[in-house]
ZABAMI-345370 format. One record per residue (C-alpha): residue number from 1; x, y, z. Coordinates in steps of 0.02 Angstrom, whole numbers, plus 32768, in hexadecimal, padded with zeros to 4 digits. Layout:
BEGIN
{pt NUM {X Y Z}}
...
This chain:
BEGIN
{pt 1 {36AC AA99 0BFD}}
{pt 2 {3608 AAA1 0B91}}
{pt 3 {3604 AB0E 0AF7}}
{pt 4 {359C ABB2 0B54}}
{pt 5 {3633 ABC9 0BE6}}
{pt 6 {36B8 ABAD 0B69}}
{pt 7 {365D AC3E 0B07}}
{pt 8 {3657 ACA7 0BA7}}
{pt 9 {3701 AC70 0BE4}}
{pt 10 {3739 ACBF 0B2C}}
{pt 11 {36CF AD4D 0B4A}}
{pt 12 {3719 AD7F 0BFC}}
{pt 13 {37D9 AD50 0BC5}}
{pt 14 {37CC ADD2 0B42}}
{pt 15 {37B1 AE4A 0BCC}}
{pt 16 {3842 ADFA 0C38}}
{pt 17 {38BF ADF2 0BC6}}
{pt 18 {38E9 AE9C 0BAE}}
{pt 19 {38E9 AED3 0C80}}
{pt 20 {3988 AF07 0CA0}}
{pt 21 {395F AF54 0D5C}}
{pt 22 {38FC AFB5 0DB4}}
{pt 23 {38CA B15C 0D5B}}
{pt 24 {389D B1D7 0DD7}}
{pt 25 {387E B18C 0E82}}
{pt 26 {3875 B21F 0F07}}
{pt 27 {3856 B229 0FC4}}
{pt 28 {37A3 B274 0FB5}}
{pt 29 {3780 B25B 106B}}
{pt 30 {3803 B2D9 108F}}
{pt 31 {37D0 B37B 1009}}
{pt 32 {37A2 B3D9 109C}}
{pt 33 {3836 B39C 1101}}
{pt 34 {388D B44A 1112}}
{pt 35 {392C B3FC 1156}}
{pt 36 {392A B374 10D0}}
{pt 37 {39CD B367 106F}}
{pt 38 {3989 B341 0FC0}}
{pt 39 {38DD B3AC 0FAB}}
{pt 40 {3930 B402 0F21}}
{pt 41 {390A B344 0EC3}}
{pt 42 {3859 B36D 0EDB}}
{pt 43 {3855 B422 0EBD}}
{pt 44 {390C B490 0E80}}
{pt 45 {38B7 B532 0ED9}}
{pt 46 {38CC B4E5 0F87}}
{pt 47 {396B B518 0FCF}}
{pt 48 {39DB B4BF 1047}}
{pt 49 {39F9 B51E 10EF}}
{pt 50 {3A99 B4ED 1106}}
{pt 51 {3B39 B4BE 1086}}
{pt 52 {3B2B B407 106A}}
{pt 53 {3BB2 B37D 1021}}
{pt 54 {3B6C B2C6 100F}}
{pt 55 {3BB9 B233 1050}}
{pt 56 {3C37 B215 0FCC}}
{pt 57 {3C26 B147 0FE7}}
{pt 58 {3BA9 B0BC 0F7D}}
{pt 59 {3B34 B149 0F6D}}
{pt 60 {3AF7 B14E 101A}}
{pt 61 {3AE9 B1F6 1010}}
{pt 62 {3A34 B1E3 0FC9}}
{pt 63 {3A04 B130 0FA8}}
{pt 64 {3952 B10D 0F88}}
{pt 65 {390D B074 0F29}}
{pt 66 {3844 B055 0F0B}}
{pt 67 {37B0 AFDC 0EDA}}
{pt 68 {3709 AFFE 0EBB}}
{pt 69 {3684 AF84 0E72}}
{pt 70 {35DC AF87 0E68}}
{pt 71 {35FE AEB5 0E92}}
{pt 72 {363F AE66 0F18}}
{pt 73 {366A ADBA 0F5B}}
{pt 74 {35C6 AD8B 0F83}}
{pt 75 {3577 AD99 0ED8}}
{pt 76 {35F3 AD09 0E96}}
{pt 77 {3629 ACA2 0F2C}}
{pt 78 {3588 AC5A 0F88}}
{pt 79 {3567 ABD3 102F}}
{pt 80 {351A AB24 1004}}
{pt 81 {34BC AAE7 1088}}
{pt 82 {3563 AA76 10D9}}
{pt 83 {359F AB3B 10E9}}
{pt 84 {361F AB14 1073}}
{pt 85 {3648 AB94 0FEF}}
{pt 86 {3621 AB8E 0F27}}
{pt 87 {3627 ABE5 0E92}}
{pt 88 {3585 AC39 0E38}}
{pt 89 {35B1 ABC5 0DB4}}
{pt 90 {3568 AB26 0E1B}}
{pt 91 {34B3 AACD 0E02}}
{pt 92 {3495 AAF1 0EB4}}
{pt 93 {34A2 AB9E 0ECD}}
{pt 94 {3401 ABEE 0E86}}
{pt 95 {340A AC51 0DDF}}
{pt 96 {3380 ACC8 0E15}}
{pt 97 {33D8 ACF5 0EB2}}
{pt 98 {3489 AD07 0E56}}
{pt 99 {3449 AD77 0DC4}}
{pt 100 {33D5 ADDB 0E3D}}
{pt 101 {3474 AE1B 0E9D}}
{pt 102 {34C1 AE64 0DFD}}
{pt 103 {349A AEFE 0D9D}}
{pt 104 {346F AF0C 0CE0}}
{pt 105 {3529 AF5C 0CCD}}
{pt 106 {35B1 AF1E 0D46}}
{pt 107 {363F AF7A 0D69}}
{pt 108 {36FF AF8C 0DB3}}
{pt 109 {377C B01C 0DD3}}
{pt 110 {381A AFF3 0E06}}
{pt 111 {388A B077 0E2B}}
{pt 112 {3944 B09D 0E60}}
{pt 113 {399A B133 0E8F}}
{pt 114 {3A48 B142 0ECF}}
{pt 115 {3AB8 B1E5 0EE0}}
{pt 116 {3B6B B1D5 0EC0}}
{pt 117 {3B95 B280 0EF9}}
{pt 118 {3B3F B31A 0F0E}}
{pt 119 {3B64 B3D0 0F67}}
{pt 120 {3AFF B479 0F7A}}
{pt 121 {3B31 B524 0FBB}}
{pt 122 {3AF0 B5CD 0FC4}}
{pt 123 {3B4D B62E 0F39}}
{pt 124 {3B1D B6B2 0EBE}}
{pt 125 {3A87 B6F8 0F13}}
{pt 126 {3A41 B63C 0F1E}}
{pt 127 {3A43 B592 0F44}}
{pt 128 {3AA7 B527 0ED8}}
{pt 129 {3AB1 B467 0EC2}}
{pt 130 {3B08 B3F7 0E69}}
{pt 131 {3AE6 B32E 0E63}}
{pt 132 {3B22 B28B 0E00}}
{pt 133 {3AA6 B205 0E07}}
{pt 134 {3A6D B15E 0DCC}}
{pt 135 {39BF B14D 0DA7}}
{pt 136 {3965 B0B8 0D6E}}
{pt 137 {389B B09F 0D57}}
{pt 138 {3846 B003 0D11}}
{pt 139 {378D B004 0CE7}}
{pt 140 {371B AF64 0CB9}}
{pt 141 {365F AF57 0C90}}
{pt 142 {3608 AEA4 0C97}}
{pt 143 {354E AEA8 0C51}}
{pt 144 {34E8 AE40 0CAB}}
{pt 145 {34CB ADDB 0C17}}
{pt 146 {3559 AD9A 0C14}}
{pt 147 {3548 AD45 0CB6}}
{pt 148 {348C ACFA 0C94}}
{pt 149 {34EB ACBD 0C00}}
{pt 150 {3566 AC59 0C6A}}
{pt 151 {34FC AC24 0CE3}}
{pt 152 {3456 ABFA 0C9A}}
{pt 153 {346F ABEE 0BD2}}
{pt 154 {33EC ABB5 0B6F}}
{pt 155 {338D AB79 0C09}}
{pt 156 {3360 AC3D 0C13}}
{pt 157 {335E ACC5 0B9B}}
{pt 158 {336B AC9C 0AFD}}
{pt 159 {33C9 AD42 0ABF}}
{pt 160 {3444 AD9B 0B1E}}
{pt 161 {349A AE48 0B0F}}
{pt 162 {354F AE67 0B33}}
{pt 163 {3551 AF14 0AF0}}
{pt 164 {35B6 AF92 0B48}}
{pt 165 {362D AF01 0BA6}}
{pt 166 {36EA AF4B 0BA7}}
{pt 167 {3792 AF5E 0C01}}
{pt 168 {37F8 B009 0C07}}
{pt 169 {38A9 B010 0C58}}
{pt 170 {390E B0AA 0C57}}
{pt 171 {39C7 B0AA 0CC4}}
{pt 172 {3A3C B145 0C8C}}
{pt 173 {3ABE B1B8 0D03}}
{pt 174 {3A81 B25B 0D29}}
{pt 175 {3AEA B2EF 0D44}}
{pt 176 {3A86 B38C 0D82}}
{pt 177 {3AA4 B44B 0DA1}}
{pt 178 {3A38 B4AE 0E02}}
{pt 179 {3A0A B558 0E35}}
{pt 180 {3977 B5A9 0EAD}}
{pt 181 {396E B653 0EE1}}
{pt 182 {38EB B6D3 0F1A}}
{pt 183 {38BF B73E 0E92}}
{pt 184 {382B B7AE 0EFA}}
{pt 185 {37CB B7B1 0FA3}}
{pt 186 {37AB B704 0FBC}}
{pt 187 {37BB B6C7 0F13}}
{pt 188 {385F B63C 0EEA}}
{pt 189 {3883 B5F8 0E57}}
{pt 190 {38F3 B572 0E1B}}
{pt 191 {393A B51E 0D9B}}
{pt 192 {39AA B477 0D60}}
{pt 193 {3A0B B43F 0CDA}}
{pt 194 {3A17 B383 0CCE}}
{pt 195 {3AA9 B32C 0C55}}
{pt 196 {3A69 B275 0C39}}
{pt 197 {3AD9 B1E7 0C08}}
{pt 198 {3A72 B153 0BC1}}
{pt 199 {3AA0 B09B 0C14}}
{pt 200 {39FC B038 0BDB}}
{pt 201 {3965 B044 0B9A}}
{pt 202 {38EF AFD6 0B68}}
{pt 203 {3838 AFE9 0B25}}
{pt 204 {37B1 AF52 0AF5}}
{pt 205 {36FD AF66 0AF4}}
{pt 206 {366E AF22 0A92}}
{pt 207 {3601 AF95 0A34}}
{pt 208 {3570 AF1A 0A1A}}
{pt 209 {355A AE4E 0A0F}}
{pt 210 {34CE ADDE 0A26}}
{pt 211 {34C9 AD12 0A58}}
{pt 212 {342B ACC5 0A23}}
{pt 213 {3418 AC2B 0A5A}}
{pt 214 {337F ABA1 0A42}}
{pt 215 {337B AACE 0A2D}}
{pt 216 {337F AB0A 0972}}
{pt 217 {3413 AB69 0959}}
{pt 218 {349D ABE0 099F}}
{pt 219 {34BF AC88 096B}}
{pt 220 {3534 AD22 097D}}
{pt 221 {355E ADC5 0941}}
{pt 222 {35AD AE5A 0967}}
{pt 223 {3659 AEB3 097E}}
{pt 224 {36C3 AEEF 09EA}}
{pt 225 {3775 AF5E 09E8}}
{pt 226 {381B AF50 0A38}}
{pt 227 {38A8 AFCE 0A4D}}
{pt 228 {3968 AFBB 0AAD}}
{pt 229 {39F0 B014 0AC5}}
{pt 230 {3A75 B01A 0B2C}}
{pt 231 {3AE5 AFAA 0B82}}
{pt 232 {3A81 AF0E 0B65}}
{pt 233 {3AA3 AEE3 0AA5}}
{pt 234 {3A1C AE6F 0A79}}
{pt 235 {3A60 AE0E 09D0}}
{pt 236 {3A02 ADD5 093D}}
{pt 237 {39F8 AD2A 08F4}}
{pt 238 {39B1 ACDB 0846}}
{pt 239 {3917 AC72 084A}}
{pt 240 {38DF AC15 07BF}}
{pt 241 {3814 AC00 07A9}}
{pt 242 {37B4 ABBC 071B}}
{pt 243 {371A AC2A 06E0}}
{pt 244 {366E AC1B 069A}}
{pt 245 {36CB ABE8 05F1}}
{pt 246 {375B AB78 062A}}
{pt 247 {37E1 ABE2 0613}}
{pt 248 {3859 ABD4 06A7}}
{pt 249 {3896 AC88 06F4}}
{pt 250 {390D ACDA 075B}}
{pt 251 {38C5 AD49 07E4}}
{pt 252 {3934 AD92 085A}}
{pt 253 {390A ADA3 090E}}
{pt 254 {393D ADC6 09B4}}
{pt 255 {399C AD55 0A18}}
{pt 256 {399A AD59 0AC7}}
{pt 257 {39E2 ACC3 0AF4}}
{pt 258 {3AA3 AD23 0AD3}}
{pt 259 {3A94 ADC7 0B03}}
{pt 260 {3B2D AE2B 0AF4}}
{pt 261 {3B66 AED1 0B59}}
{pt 262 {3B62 AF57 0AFD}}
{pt 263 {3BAA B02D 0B13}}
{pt 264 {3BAB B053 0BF2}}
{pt 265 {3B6F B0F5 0B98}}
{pt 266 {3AFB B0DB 0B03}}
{pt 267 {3AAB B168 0AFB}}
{pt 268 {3A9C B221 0B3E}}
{pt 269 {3A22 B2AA 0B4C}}
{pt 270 {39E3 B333 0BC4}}
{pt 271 {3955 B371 0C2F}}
{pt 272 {391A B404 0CA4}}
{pt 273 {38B9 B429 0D39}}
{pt 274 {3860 B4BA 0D5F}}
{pt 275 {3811 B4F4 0E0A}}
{pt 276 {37C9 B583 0E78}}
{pt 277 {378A B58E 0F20}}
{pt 278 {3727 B63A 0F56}}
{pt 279 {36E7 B668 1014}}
{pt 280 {3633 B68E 1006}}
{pt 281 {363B B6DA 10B5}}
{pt 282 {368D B6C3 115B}}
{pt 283 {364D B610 117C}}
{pt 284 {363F B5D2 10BC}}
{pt 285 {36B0 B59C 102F}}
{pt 286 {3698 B54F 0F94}}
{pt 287 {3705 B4FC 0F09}}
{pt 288 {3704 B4D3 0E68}}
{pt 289 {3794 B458 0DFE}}
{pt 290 {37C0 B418 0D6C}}
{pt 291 {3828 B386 0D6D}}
{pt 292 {38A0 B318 0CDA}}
{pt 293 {385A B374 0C2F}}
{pt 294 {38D5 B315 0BBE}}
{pt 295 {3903 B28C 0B70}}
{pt 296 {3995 B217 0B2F}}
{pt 297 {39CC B1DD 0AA4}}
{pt 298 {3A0E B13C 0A75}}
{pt 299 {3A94 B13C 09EC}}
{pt 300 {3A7B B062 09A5}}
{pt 301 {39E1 B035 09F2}}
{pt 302 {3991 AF89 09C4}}
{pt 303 {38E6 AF85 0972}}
{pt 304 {386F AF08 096B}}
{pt 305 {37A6 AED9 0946}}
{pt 306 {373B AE54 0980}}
{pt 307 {36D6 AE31 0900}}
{pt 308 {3668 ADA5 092D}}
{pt 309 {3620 ADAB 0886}}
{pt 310 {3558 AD53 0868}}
{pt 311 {3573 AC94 08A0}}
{pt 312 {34F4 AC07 08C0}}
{pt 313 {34FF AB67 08E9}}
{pt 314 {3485 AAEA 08C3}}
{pt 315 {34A0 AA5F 0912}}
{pt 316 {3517 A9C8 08D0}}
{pt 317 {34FA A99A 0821}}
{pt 318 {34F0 A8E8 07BD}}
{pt 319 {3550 A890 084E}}
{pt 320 {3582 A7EF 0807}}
{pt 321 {3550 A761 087B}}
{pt 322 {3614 A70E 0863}}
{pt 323 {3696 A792 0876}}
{pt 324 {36E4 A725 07FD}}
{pt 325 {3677 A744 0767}}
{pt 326 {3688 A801 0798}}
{pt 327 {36B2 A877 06EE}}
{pt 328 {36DF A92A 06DA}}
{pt 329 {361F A946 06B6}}
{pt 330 {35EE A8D0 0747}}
{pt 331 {3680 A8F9 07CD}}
{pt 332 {3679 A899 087C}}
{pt 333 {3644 A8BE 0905}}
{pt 334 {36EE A8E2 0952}}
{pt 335 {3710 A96C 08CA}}
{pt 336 {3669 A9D1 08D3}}
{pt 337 {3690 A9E0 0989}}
{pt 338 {3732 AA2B 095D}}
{pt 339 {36F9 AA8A 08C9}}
{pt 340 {3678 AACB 095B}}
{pt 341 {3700 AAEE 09D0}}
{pt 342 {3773 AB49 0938}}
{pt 343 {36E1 ABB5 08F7}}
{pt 344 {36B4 ABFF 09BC}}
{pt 345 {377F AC18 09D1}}
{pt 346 {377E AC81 0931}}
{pt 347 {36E6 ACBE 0968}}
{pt 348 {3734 AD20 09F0}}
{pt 349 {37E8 AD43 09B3}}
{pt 350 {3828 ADF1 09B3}}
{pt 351 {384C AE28 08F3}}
{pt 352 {38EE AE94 08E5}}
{pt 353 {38D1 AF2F 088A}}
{pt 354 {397C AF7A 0888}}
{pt 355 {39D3 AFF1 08E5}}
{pt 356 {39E3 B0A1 08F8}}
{pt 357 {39C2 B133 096E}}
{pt 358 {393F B159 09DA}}
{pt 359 {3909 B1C8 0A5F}}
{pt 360 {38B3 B1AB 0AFB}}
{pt 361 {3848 B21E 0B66}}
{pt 362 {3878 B215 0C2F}}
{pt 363 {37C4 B245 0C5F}}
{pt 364 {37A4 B2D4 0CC0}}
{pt 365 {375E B2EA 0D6A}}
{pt 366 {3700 B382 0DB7}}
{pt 367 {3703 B3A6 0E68}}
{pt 368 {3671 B41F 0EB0}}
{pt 369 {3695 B434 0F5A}}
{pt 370 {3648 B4AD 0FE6}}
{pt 371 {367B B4D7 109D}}
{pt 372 {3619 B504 1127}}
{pt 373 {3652 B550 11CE}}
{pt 374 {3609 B50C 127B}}
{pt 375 {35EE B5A9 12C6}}
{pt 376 {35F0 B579 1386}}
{pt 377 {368C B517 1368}}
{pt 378 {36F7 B54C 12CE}}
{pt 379 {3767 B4BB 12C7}}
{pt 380 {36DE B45B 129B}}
{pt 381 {36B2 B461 11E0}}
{pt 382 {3627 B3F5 1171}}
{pt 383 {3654 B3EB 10C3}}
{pt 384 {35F3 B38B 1016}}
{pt 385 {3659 B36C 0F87}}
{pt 386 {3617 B339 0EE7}}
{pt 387 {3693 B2CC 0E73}}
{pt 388 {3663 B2AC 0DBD}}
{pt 389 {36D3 B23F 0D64}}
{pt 390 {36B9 B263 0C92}}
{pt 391 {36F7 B1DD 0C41}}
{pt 392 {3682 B196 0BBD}}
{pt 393 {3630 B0E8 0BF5}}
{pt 394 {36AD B0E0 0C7E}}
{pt 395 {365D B183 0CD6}}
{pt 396 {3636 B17F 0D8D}}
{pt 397 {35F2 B20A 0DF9}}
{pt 398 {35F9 B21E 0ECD}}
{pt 399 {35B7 B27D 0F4C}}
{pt 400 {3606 B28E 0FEC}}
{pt 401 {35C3 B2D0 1091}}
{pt 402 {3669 B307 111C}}
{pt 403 {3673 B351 11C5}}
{pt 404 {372F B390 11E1}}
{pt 405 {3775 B3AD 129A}}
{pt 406 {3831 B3F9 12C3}}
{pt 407 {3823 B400 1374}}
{pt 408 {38DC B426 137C}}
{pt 409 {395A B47A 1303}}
{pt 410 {39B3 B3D9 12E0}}
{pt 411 {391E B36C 12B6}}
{pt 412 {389E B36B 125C}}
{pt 413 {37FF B2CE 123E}}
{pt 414 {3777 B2C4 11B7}}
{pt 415 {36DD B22A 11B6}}
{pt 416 {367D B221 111D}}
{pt 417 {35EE B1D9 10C6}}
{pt 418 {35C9 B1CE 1004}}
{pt 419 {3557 B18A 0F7C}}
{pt 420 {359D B169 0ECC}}
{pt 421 {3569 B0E7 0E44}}
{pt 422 {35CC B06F 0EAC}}
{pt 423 {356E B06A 0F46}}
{pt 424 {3567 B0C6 0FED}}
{pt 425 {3620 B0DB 103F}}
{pt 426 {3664 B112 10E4}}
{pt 427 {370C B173 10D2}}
{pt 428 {3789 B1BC 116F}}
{pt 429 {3843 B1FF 116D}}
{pt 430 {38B3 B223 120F}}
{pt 431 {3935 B2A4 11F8}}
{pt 432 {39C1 B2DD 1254}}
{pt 433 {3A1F B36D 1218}}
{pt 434 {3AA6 B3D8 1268}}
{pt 435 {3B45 B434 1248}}
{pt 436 {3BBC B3A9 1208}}
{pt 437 {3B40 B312 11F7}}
{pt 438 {3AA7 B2FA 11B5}}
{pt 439 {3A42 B23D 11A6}}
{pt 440 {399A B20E 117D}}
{pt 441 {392C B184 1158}}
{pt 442 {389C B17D 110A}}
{pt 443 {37F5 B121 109D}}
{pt 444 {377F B152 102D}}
{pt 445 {3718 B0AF 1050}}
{pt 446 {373C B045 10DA}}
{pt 447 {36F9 AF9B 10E8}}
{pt 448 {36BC AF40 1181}}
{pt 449 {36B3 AE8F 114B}}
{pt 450 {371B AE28 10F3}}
{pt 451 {374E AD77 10BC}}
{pt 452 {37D6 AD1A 1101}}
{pt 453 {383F AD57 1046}}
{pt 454 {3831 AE0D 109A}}
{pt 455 {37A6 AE36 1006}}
{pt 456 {3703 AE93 103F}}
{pt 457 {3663 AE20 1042}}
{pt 458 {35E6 AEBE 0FFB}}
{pt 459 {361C AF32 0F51}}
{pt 460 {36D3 AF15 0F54}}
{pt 461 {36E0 AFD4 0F95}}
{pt 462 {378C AFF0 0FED}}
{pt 463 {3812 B06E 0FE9}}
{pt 464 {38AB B099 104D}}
{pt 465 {3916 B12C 1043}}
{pt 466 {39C7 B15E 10B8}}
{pt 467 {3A47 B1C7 10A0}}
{pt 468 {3AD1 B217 110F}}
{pt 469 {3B0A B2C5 10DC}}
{pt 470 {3B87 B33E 112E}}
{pt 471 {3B3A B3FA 1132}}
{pt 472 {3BAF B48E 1149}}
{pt 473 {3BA6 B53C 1159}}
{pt 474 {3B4C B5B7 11B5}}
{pt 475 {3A7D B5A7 11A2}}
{pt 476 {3A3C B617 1125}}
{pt 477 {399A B635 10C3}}
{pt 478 {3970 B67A 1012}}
């Protein structure tokens, strides 16, 4: 491996190494889904019309796991000619073509949602809910730097920018409390109270750093931060280096090659959601929500910095022509290569800082939603939800186009279309819901090609969510 993809390779294992899994992954397709189980996720105010217990069993009362990218397969695996497959990575495959398919900041959300148990009933003058849940949510941005810089070097740019590349994983157990009731004329509100117990989290990102590179010399700078707490202990070791003076020191760093496991709960916290919905007239409703304002904190989490402090390298130096006249001031060969190889490993070591607390934000999401009536056929409703997802440089936004049918009592459909900084999606759920059973199935972006690994060829886009419920009770409204 030449000395540029060991330097990216570095680059892209510091994201790696802290992924545990795949925080808030909801059903959107299904907000205006009136028999839906679980719209309360999206906004407390909706109320169930029925009692409701989950399916008590591997969480398949509500399982729903998620990818979105603004990548896919076909911007890194690509056809020669002999229509066999290759990486971007070879000669053959076109650096123009590769780099035009990417954007200036690449990114991935992986999300997974599973409810362990969860049960609503009309008490109190309301609606109320109750749910334990693991969540999970991991977020990555590439710069498109980066890539050049792996696939091109100094046979293109000679500069290249990997500010604002980072990884964010957050897994915790949610317990939640809810309540919705109608507090005027077509005005409900609702609330939640969410209890959060911490299982991982993990934080890297790089605040700014630079590669110059030219047939004179090599040269970085820049830094970078790490955070982790959790389950996953990450363990410190002493290195020695020698600096500018000679003087040999002890850093101590991160190491990854024997991770430990750590607290199941490491941390705890607590969030809220807030929502409303309010019939304009007859044929229109809107809403308004307010989802996961919290955080979590982590009781011994791990920090670290990257600081690739100013380097250059110049080339190699007095090389003797006999390795065997070679003197500390005149080293071989063989040892400037490794001196090389030491300085880029240091280069891009994580630095422990010590440990302490910290907290983390969840990131909240805002749900706009509004409702409109077909009035020649009134079980046929169009709905647009708009879905802003605040969380710093992980933030996302979507809007989402539905037409809702219930033809019958017992079942209702939704189709939809949206456009968010991942692409254009289409999204569907099937439910069936009676007295005694309820079971649906559902996507918020469903794929239509695929590879023979089962991964979508465009944005890797996909989504599934199923669940089997068991409402009880006579129907009632708010």
């Amino acid at each position: 491996m030449n000395k540029r993809n060991k330097i990216a390779a570095a680059l892209l294992l510091a994201l790696a190494a802290p992924t545990a899994s795949m925080a808030q992954n909801t059903l959107r397709s299904a907000y205006f889904t009136e028999g839906y189980t679980y719209r309360h996720h999206m906004n407390p105010a909706f109320a169930n019309e029925r009692n409701y217990v989950s399916m008590p069993l591997l969480g398949l009362g509500n399982f729903n796991i998620g990818l979105q990218s603004t990548v896919g397969v076909k911007d890194f695996i690509h056809k020669l000619p002999d229509g066999s497959l290759t990486t971007f990575l070879n000669d053959a495959v076109d650096a123009n073509d590769f780099l035009g398919g990417l954007k200036n900041r690449n990114r991935m959300n992986l999300d997974f949602d599973m409810t362990l148990l969860s049960f609503g009933f009309h008490k109190w003058g309301g609606f109320n809910t109750f749910d334990l849940s693991i969540k999970s949510g991991t977020r990555m941005n590439l710069p498109k730097d980066l890539f050049e810089f792996a696939k091109v070097g100094m046979n293109g740019a000679t500069e290249y920018n990997l500010k604002d590349m980072g990884m964010f994983t957050n897994n915790y157990a949610e317990i939640a409390l809810g309540h919705s009731r109608k507090i005027m004329d077509g005005l409900t509100v609702g609330a939640k109270v969410k209890f959060l117990l911490g299982i991982y989290n993990a934080d890297f990102h790089v605040n700014d750093m630079k590669l110059v590179l030219s047939d004179e010399k090599w040269a970085v700078s820049g830094d970078g931060e790490f955070s982790s707490g959790g389950i996953v202990d990450i363990p410190t070791k002493l290195k020695e280096r020698t600096n500018e003076q000679g003087q040999v020191e002890q850093e101590e760093e991160l190491d990854f090659d024997n991770i430990e496991t750590g607290d199941v709960i490491g941390g705890f916290g607590m969030a809220f959601d807030l929502g409303a919905t309010y019939k304009v007239r007859e044929d229109l409703e809107v809403s308004l929500a307010l989802l996961d304002l919290g955080w979590i904190s982590y009781k011994n989490a791990t920090k670290a910095t990257m600081a690739a402090e100013p380097w250059e390298f110049n080339g190699f130096q007095n090389v003797p022509f006999d390795s065997d006249d070679a003197t500390p001031q005149q080293p071989s060969i063989e040892d400037q290569i490794d001196n090389l190889e030491d300085d880029l490993e240091d280069l891009f070591q994580m630095k422990a800082s010590g440990k302490g607390k910290h907290a983390r934000a969840l990131g909240a999401t805002l749900n706009i939603g509004a409702l409109y009536t077909f009035p020649y056929y009134d079980k046929l409703k169009f709905g647009f939800l708009e879905s802003t997802r605040i969380n710093g440089r992980y933030s996302w936004s979507e809007g989402r186009f539905s037409a809702n049918v219930a033809p019958v009592k017992c079942f209702d459909a939704s189709i939809s279309y949206a456009v968010s900084s991942f692409g254009h999606s289409f999204g569907w759920i099937l439910n069936y819901h009676t007295r005694g059973f309820n079971l649906f199935l559902g996507s918020n972006h469903q794929f239509f090609k695929v590879t023979p690994q089962f991964l979508p060829v465009g944005n890797a886009n996909m989504n599934l969510s199923i669940g089997i419920n068991f409402p009880f009770g006579s129907v009632k409204s708010l």
